[in-house]
C-alpha angles and dihedrals in degrees: 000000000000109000102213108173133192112234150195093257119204108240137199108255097211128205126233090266104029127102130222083233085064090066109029129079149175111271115280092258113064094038111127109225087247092057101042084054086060095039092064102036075083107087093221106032112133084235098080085065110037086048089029105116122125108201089355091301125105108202088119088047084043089051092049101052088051092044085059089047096051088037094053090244082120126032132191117220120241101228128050110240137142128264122219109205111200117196116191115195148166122246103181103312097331116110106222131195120193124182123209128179119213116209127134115271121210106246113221138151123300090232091079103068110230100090116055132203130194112175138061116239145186138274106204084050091059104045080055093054082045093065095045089052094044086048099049120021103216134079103244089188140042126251113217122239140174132204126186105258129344125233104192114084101246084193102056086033080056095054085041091056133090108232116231116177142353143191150147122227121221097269084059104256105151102222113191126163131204139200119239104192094137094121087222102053094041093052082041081057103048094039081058098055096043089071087048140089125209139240117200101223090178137357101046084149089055088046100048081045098053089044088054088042088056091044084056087050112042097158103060118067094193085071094057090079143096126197098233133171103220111205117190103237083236095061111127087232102051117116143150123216130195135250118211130201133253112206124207137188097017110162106191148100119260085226088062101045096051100050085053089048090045083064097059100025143036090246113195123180115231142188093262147313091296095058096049089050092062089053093051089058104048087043121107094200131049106287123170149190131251117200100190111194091239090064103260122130124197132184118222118200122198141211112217121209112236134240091046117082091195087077094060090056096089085208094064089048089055096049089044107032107019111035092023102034105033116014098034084055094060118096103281093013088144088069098054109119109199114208113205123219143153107211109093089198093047088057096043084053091046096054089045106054090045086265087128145009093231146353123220109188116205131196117228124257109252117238083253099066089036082059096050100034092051086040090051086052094243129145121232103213114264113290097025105135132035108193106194139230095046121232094263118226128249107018084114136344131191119238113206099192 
């Protein structure tokens, strides 16, 4: 049973001349250093919080957050209800939509089945995300989870709703957050998520935290809970994108490379990275692209073995059969540094310009296959998915003292 509660969320209290822009923010993880600088140049951003530590600890962060509290700058609301957070966003030239209901979700164990990861994480990222817990008390950003086909009517719950804030960020995704206090629709809401399980999208570090935070707290019930947006797996506006990989310090000749690779894979040279990204779509089996530093691009197709789904995820194929078995190998293999982005054309450029030793460019997983591999209680390697837009920062947070 998943235990998705509605909350007193914590708000911004706005003055006559502030934006809501002015307060809200990505999630910590994916802030560029620039942007954090610009980010906290704003007195009440939620920034200066999330990225708040001093010498890897987060007490001035901690005194901050309670000084807008007790300044109005925040405000708690005085009945626990639901928020439903709309994005509305471009893919290509398509307009999308896509609905997502905070509430606070119970942390547990994996081992008990309701909650699903699918990713490997970090240890030293989450000890981070642990002292600003323990600082703070209060989850200051949503985790993202999704759950299999929503009952509840996110439309009429819409129309229902009394509409809070709303902003676009500067790559044009529309954010707007409501208010679900109607007592129908809110118990609708929790007997819904009762009969789910739940799959974590993004912020499995923040959710492994919160359930070792409540483990460290086991009197106080408040402190067993994680802010979480809860997107049902059939909204229109549900996607995953990939994530390819930079490659660094590879020491090696492209001859050489390719006739490795030709062992493993059907390797086929073609006119450029467009090109082998067409290929990659239309293709069944894992199938990737190669961006070479002389300016060549090759595609390399690859046979899975059946009876593991893990082999049909082309991410796990690049970290087994590609960077383990192929490029580690390589004289100084151990030296090689992988740079993660989404953005096909970024790491052409990158490869081109003597950014990078070699681009290898992944499909994403569909929802499908994230579904089987985390049911099956298998792990994806570490930056699989990219589900976009990202949970923005700030809307609401949930205080625990």
């Amino acid at each position: 049973m998943v235990d998705f509660r509605p909350f007193r969320g914590v708000l911004p209290h706005l003055s006559k001349n502030e934006d809501i822009a002015d307060r809200v923010s990505p999630p910590y993880d994916i802030i560029s250093a620039e942007e954090q600088a610009k980010l906290q140049s704003k007195p009440f951003n939620i920034a200066r919080i999330t990225l708040g530590a001093v010498d890897g600890r987060y007490e001035e962060a901690a005194r901050a957050l309670d000084s807008w509290l007790s300044s109005g700058k925040l405000e708690q609301d005085k009945e626990e209800c639901y928020y439903l957070y709309r994005q509305g966003f471009k893919d290509g030239e398509r307009w999308l939509t896509r609905n997502g209901i905070i509430g606070v979700l119970r942390s547990e164990g994996y081992e008990a089945g309701n909650i699903i990861p699918h990713e490997e994480t970090f240890p030293k990222v989450k000890e981070d995300r642990l002292n600003l817990l323990r600082a703070t008390g209060t989850h200051c950003e949503s985790i993202f989870g999704l759950y299999d086909r929503s009952e509840v009517d996110m439309d009429a719950a819409i129309r229902e709703a009394e509409k809070l804030f709303e902003c676009t960020d500067l790559s044009g995704t529309r954010h707007q957050l409501y208010r679900i206090s109607d007592r129908g629709t809110v118990e609708a809401i929790r007997d819904m998520m009762a009969s789910k399980k739940v799959l974590i999208a993004d912020g499995h570090h923040r959710y492994e935290t919160s359930y070792k935070y409540a483990q460290e707290n086991p009197g106080d019930e408040r402190k067993g809970y994680v802010l979480c947006t809860m997107v049902s797996s059939q909204d229109t506006g549900m996607f995953v994108r990939p994530t390819h990989r930079l490659v660094r310090k590879l020491r090696f000749q492209e001859s050489e490379l390719l006739e490795s690779m030709g062992k493993h894979f059907s390797v086929r040279q073609v006119k450029d990275a467009a090109a082998a990204l067409a290929i990659m779509d239309a293709a069944a089996a894992p199938t990737f692209g190669l961006l070479l530093p002389s300016g060549r691009s090759v595609v390399a197709e690859f046979t899975a073995p059946a009876g593991d789904i893990l082999w049909e995820v082309d991410t796990y194929v690049c970290q087994e059969v590609i960077l383990k078995g192929i490029l580690y190998a390589m004289p100084q293999g151990n030296e090689l540094e992988i740079e993660y982005d989404h953005d096909a054309a970024s790491v052409e450029s990158k490869v081109r310009s003597g950014k990078g030793d070699l681009a290898i460019l992944v499909r994403a997983p569909t929802l499908d296959q994230t579904w089987k591999v985390a049911q099956g209680g298998r792990k994806m390697p570490k930056k699989t998915t990219y589900f976009w837009p990202k949970i923005w920062s700030g809307f609401v947070l949930y205080r625990m003292k």
